[in-house]
N, CA, C and O atoms as a MOPAC input file, in Angstrom:
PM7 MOZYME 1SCF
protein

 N    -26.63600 1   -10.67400 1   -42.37300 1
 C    -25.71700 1    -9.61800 1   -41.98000 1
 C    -24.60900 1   -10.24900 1   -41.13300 1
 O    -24.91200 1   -10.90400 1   -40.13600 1
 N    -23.07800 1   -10.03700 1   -41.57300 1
 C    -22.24200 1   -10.31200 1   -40.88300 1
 C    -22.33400 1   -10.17500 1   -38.89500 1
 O    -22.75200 1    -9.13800 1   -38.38000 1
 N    -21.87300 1   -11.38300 1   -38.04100 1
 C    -21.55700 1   -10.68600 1   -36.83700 1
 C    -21.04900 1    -9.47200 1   -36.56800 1
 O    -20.25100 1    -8.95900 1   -37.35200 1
 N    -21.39700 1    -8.91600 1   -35.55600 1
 C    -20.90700 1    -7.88800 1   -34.97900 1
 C    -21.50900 1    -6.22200 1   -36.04200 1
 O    -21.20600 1    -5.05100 1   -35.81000 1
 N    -22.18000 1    -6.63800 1   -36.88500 1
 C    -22.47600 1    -5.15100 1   -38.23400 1
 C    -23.67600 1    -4.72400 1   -37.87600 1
 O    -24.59300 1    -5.50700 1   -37.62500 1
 N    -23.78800 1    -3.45800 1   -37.81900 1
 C    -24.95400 1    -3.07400 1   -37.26900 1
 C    -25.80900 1    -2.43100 1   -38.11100 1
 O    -25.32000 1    -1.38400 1   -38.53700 1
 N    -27.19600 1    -2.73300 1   -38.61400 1
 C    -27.87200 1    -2.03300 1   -39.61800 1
 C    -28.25400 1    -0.79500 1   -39.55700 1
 O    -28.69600 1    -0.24800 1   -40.56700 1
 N    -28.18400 1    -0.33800 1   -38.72800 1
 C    -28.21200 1     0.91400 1   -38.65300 1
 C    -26.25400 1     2.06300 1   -39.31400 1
 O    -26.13200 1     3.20400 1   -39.76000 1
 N    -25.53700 1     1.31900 1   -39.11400 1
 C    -24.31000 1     1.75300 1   -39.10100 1
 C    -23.48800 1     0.47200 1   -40.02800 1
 O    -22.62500 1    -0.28600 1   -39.58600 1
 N    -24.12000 1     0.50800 1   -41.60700 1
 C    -23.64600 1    -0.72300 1   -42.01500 1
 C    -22.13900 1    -0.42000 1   -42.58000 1
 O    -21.66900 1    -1.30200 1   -43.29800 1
 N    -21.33000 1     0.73800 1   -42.33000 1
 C    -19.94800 1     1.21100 1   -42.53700 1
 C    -18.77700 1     0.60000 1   -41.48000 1
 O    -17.55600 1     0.59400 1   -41.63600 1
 N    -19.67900 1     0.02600 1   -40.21200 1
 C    -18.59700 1    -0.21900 1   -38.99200 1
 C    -19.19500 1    -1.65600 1   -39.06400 1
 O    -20.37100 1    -1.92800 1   -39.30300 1
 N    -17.90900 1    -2.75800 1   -38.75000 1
 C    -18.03000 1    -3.85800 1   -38.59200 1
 C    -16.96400 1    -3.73400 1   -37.27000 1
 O    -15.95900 1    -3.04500 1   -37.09300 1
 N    -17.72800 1    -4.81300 1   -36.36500 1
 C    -17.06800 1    -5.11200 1   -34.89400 1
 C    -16.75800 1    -6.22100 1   -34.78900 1
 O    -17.48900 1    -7.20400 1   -34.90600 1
 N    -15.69100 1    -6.18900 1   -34.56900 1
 C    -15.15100 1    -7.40600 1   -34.96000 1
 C    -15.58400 1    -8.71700 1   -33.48200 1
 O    -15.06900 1    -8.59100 1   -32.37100 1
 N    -16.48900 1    -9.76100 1   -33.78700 1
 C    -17.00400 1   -10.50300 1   -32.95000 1
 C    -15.58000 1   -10.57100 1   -31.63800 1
 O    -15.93300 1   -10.62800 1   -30.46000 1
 N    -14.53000 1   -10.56300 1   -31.86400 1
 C    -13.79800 1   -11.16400 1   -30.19900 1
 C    -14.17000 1    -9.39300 1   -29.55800 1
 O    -14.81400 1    -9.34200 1   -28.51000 1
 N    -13.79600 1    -8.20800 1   -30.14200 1
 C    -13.74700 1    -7.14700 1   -29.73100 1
 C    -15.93300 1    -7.13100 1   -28.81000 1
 O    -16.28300 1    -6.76400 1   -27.68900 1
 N    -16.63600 1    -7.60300 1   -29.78700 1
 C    -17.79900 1    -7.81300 1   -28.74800 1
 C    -17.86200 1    -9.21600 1   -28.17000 1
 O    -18.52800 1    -9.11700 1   -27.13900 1
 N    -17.62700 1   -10.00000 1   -28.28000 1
 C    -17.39900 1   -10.61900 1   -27.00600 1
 C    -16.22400 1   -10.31100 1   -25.39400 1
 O    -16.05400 1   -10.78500 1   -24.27100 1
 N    -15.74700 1    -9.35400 1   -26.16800 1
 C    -14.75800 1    -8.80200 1   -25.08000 1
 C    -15.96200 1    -8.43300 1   -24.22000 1
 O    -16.21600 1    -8.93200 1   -23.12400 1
 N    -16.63700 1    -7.54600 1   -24.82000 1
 C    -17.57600 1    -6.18500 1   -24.15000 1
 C    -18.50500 1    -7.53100 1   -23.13500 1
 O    -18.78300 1    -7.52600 1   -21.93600 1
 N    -18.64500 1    -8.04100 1   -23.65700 1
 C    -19.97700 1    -9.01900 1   -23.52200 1
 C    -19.96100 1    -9.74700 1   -21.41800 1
 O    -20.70600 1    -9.93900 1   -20.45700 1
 N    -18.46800 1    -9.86500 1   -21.88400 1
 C    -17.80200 1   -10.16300 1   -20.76700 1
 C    -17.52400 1    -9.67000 1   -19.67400 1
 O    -17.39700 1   -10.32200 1   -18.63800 1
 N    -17.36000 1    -8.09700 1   -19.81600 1
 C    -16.49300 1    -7.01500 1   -19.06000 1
 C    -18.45300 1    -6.37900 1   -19.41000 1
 O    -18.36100 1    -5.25900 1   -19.91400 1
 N    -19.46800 1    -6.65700 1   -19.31700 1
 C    -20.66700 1    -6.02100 1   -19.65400 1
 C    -20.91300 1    -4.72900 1   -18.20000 1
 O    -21.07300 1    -3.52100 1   -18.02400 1
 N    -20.78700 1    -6.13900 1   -17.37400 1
 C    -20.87900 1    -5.23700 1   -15.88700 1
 C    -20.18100 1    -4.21100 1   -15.97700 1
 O    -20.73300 1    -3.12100 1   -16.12300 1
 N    -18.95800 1    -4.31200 1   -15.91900 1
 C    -17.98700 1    -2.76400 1   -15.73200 1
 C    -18.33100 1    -1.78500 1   -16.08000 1
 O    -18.41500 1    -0.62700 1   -15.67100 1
 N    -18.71900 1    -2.82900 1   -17.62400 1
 C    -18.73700 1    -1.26000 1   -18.69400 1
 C    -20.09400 1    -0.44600 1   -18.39300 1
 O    -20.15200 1     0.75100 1   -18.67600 1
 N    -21.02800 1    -1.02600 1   -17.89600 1
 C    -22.25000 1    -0.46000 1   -17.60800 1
 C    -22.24100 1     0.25900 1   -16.44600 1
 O    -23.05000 1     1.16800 1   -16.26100 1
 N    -21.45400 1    -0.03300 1   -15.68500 1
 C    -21.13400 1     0.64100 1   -14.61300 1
 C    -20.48000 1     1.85300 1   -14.85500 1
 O    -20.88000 1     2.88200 1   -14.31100 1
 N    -19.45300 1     1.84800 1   -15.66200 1
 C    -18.47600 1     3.04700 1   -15.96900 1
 C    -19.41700 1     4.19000 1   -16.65800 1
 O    -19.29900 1     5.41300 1   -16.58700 1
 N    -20.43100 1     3.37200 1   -17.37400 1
 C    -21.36200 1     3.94500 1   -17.97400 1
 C    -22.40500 1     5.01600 1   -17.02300 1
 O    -22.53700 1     6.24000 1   -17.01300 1
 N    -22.85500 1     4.23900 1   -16.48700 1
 C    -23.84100 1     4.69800 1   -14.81800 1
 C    -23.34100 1     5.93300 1   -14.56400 1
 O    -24.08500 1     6.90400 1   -14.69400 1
 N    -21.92200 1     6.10400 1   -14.13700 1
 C    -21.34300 1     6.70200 1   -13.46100 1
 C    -20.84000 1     8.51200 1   -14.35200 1
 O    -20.76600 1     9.64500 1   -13.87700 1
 N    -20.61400 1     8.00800 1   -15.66900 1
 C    -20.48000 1     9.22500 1   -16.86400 1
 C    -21.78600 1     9.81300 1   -17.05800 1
 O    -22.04700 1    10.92700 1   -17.51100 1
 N    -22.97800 1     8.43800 1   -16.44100 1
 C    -24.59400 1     9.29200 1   -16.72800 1
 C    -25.18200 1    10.04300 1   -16.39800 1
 O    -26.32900 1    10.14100 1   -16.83400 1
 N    -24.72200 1    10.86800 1   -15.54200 1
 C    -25.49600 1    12.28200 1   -15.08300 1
 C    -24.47600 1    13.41300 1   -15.35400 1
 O    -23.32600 1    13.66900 1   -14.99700 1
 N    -25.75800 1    14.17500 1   -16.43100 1
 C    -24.93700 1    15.57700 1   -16.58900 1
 C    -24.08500 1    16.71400 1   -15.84100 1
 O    -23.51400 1    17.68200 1   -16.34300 1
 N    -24.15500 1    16.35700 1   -14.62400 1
 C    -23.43800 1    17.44200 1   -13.80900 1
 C    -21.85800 1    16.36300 1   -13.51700 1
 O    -20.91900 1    17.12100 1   -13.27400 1
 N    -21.53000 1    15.24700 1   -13.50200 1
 C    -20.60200 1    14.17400 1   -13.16000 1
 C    -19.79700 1    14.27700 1   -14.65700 1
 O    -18.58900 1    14.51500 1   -14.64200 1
 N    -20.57100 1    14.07300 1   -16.06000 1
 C    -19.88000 1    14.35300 1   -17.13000 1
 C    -19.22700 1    15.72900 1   -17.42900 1
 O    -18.08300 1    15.91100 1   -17.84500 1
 N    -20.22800 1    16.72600 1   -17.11900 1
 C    -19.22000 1    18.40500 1   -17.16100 1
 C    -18.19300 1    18.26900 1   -16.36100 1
 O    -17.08900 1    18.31800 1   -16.90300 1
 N    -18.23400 1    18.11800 1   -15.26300 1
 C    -16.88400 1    18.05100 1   -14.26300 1
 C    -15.86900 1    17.37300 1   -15.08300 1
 O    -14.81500 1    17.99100 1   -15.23200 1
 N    -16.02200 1    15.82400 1   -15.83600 1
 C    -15.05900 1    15.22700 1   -16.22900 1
 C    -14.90100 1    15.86300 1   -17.35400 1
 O    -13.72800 1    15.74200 1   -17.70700 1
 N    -15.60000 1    16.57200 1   -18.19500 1
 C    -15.15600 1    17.29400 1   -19.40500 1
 C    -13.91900 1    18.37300 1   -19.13900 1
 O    -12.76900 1    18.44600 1   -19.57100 1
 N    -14.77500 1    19.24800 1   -18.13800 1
 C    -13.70200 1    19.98600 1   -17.41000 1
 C    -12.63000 1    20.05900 1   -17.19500 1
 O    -11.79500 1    20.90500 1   -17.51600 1
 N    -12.52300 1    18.55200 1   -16.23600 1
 C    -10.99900 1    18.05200 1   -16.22700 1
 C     -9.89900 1    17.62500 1   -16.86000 1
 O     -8.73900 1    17.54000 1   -16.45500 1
 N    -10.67800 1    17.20300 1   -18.53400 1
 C    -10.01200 1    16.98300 1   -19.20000 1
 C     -8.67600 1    17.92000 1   -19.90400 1
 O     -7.79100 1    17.53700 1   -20.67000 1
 N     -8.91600 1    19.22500 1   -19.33600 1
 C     -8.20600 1    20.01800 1   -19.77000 1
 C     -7.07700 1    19.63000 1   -18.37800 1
 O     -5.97100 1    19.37200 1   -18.85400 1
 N     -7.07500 1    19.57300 1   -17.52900 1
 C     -6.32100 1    19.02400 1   -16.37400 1
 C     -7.09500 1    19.54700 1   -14.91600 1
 O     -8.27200 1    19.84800 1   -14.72200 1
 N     -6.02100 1    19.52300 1   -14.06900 1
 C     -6.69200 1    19.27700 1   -12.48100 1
 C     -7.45600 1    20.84800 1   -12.58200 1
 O     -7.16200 1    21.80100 1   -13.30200 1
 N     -8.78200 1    20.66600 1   -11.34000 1
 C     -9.11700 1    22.00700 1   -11.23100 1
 C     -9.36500 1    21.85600 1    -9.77600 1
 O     -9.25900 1    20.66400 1    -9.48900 1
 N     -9.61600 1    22.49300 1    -8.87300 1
 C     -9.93400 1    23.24800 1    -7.95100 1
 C    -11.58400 1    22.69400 1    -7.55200 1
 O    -12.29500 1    22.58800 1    -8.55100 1
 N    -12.28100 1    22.32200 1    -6.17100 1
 C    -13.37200 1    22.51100 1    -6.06800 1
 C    -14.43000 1    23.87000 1    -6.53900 1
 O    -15.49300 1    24.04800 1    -7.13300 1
 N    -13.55500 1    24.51500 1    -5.97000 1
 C    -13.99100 1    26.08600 1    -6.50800 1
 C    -14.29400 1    26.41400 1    -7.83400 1
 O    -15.31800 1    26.82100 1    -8.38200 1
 N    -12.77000 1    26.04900 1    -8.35900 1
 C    -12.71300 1    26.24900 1    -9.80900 1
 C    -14.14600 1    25.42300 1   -10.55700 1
 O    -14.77100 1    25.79400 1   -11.55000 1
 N    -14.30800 1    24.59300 1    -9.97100 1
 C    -15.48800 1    23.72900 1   -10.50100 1
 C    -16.46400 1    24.00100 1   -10.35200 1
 O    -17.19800 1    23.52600 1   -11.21900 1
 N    -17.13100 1    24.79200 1    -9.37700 1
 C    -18.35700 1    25.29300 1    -8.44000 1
 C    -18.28400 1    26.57700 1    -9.89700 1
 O    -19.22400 1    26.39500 1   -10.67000 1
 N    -17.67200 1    27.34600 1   -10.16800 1
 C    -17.60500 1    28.50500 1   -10.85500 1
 C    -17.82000 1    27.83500 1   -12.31300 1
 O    -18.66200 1    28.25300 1   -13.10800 1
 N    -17.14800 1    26.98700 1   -12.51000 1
 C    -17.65000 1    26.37400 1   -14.18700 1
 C    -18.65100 1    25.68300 1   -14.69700 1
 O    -19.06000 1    25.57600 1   -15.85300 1
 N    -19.23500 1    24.90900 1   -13.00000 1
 C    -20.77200 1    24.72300 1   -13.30300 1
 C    -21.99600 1    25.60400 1   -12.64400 1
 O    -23.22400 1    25.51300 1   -12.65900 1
 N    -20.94600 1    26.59100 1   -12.00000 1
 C    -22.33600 1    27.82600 1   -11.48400 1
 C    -23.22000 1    27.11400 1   -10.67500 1
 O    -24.44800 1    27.15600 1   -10.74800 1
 N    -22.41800 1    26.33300 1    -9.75400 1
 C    -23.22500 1    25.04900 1    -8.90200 1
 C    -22.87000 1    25.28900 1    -7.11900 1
 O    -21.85300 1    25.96300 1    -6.95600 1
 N    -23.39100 1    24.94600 1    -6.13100 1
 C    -22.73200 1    25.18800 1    -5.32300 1
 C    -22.14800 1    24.15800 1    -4.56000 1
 O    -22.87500 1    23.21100 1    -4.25800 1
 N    -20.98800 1    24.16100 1    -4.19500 1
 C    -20.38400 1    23.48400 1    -3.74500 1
 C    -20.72600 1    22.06100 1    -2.57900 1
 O    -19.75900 1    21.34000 1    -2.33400 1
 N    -21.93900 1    21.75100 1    -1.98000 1
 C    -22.51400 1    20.62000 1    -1.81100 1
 C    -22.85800 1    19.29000 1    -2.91300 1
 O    -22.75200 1    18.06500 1    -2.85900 1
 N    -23.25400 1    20.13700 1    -3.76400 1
 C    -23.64400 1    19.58400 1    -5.63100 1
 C    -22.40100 1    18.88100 1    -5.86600 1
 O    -22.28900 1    17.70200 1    -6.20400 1
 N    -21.19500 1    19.97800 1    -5.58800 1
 C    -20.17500 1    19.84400 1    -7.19600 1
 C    -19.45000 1    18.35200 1    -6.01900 1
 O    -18.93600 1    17.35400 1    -6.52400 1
 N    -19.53900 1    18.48100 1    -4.97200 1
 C    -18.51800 1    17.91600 1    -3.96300 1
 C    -19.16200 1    16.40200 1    -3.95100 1
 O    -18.51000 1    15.37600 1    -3.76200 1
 N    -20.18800 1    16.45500 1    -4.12500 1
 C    -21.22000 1    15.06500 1    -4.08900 1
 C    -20.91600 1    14.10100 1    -5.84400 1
 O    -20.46300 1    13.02900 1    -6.24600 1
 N    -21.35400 1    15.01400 1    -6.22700 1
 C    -20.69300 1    14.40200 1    -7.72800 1
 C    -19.26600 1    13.74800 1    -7.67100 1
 O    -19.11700 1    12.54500 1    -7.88300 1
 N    -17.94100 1    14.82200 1    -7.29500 1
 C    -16.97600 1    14.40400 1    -6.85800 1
 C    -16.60000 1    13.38300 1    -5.76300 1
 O    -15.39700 1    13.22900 1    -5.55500 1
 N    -17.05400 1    13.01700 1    -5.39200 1
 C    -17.46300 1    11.68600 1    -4.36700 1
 C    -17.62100 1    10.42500 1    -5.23100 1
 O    -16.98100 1     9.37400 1    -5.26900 1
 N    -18.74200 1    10.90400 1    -5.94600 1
 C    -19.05900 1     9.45100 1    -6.49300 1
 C    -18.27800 1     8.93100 1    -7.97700 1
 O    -18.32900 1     7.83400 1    -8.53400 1
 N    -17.38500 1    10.46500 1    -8.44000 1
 C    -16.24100 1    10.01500 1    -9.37500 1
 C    -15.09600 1     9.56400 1    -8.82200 1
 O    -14.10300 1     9.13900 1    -9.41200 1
 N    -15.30900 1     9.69300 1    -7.47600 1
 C    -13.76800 1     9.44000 1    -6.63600 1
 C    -13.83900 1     8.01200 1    -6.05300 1
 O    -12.90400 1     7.30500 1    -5.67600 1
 N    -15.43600 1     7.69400 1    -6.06800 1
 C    -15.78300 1     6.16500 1    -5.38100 1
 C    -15.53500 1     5.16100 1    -6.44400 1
 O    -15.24100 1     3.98400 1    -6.23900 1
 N    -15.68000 1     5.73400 1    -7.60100 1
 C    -15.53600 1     4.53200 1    -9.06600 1
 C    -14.45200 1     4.96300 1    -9.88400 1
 O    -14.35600 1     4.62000 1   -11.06200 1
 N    -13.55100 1     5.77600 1    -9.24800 1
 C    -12.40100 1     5.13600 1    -9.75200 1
 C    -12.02000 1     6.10400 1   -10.88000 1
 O    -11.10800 1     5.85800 1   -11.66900 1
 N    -12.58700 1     6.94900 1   -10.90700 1
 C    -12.54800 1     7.73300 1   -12.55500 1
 C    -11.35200 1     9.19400 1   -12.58000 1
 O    -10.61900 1     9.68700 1   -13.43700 1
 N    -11.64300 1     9.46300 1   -11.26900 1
 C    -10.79200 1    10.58800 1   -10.72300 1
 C     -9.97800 1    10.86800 1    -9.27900 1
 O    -10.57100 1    10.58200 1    -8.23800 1
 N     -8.85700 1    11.33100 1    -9.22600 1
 C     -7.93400 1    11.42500 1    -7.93400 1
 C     -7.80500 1    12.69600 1    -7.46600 1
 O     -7.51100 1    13.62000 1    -8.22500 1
 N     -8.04100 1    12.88800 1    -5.98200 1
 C     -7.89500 1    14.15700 1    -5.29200 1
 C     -6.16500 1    14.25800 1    -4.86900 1
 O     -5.35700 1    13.35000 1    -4.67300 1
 N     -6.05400 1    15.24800 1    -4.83900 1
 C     -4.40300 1    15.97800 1    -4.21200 1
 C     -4.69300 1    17.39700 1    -3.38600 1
 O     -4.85000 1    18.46000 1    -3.98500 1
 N     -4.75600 1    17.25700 1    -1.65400 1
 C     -4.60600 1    18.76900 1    -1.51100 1
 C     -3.49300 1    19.57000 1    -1.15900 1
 O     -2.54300 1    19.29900 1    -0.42500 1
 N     -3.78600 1    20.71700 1    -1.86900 1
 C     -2.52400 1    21.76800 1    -1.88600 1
 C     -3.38200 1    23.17400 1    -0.90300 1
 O     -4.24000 1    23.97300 1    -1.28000 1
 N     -2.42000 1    22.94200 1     1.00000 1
 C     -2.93900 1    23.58100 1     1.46800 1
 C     -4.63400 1    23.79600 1     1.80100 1
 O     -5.11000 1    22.85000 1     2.42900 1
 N     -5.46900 1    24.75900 1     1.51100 1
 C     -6.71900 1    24.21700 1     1.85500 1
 C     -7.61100 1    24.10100 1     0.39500 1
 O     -8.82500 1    23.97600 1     0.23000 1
 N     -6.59300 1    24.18800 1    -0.50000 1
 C     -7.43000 1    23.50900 1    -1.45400 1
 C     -7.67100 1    22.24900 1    -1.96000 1
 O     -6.83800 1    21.50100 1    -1.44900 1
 N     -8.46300 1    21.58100 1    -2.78200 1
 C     -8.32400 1    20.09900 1    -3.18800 1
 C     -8.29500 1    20.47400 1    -4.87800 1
 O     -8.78700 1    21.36300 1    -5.57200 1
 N     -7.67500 1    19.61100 1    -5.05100 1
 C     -7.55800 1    19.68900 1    -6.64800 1
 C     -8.22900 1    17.90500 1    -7.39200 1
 O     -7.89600 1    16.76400 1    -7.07200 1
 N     -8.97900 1    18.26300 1    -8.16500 1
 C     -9.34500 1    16.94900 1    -8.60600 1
 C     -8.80500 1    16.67100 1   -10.06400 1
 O     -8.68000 1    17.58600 1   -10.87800 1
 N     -8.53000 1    15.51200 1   -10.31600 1
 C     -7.50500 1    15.10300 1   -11.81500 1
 C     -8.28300 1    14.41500 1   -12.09300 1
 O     -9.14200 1    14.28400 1   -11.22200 1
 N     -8.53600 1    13.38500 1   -13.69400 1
 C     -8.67800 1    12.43900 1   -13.83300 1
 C     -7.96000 1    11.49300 1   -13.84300 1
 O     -6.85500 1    11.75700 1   -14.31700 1
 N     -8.13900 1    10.11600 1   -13.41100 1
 C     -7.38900 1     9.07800 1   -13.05500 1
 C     -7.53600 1     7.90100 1   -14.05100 1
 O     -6.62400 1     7.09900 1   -14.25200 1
 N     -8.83300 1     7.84400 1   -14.70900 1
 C     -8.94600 1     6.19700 1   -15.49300 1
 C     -8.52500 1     6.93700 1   -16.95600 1
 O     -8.99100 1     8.06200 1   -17.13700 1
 N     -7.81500 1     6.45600 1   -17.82200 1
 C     -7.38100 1     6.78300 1   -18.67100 1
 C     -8.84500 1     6.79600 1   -19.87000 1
 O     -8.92900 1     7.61700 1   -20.78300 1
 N     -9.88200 1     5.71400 1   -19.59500 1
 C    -11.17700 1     5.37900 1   -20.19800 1
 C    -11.99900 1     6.43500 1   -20.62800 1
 O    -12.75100 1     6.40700 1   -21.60200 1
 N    -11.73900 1     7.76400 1   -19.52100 1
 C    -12.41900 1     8.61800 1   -19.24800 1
 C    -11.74300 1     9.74400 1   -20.44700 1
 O    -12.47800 1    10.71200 1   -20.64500 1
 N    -10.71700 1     9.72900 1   -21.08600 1
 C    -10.27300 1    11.14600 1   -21.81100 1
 C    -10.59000 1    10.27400 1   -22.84400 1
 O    -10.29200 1    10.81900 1   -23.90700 1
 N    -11.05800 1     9.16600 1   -23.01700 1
 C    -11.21200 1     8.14200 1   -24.34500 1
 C    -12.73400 1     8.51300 1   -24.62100 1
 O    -13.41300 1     8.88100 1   -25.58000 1
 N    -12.85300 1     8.31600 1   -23.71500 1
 C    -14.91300 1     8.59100 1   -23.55200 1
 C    -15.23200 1     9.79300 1   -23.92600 1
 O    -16.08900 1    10.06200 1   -24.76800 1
 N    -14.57000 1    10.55700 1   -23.32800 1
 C    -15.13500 1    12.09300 1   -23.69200 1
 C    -15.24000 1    12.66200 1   -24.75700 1
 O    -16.05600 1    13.43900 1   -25.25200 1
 N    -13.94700 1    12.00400 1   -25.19400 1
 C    -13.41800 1    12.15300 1   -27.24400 1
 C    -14.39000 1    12.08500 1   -27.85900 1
 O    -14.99200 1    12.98800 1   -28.44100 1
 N    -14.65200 1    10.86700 1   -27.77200 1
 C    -16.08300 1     9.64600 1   -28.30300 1
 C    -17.31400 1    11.00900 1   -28.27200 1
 O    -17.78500 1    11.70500 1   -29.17200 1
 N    -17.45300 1    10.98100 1   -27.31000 1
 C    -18.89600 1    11.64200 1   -27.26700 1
 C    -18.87900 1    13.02200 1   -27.55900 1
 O    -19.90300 1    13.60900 1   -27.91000 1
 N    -17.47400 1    13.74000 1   -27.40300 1
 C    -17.13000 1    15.17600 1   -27.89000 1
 C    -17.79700 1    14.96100 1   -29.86200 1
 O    -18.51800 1    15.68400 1   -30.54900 1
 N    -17.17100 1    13.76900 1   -30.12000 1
 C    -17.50100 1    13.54500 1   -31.82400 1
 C    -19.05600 1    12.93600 1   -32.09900 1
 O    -19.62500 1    13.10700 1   -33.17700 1
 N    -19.55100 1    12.33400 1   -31.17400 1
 C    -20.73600 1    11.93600 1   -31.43600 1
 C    -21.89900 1    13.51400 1   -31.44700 1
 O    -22.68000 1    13.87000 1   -32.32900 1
 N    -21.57800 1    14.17800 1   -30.07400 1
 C    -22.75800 1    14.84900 1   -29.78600 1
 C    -22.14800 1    16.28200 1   -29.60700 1
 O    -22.78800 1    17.17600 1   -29.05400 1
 N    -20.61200 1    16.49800 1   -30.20500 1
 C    -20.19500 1    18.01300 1   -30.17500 1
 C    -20.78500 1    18.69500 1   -31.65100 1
 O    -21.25300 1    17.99600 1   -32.55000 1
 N    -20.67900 1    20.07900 1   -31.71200 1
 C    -21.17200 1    20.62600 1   -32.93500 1
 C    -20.84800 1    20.08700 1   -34.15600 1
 O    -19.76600 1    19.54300 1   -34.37600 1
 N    -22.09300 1    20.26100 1   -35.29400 1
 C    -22.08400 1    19.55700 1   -36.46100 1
 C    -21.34400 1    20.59200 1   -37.24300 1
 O    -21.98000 1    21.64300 1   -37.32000 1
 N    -19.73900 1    20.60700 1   -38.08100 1
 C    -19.16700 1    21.32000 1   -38.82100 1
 C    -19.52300 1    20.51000 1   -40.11900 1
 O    -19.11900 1    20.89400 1   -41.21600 1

């Protein structure tokens, strides 16, 4: 079997520099990974993908309370994935790594409804 072809998925060939890229950058990516891995940290960023929301606004879309949603938001704000702006006494959270509306795509098509 060619480098980089995966038997399970013998339609996609990867092209060996594109995985040796990964191979290299392994840490990051596992990290970036870590960080998309808990379901309450990925809804928020799904969320956002539509653009900035509100702590609140977020507390209400995951029906969570605001210690939860603010802690999550911490640790997307510690790695880099998302940027706060406050307006008055609200905070608004955006996404910031561009990786992240790439990712979501990805997994919107992997694990969104089967049409």
């Amino acid at each position: 079997m060619p480098l980089g072809q995966n038997e399970d998925m013998p339609d996609i060939l990867y092209p060996a520099h594109e995985v040796q890229g990964l191979v290299m950058q392994a840490n990051e990516a596992a990290n970036f990974l870590k960080a998309l891995g808990h379901d309450g940290r990925l809804t928020i960023l799904c969320h956002l993908r539509s653009g900035p929301k509100s702590v609140t606004e977020l507390e209400n879309l995951l029906s969570s309370r605001q210690a939860v949603v603010s802690q999550q938001l911490a640790r997307l704000r510690l790695e880099g994935l998302v940027s706060a702006r406050r307006e008055g006494q609200a905070i608004f959270y955006s996404i910031l790594d561009p990786k992240v509306g790439e990712t979501i795509a990805l997994l919107a098509r992997l694990f969104g409804p089967r049409g």
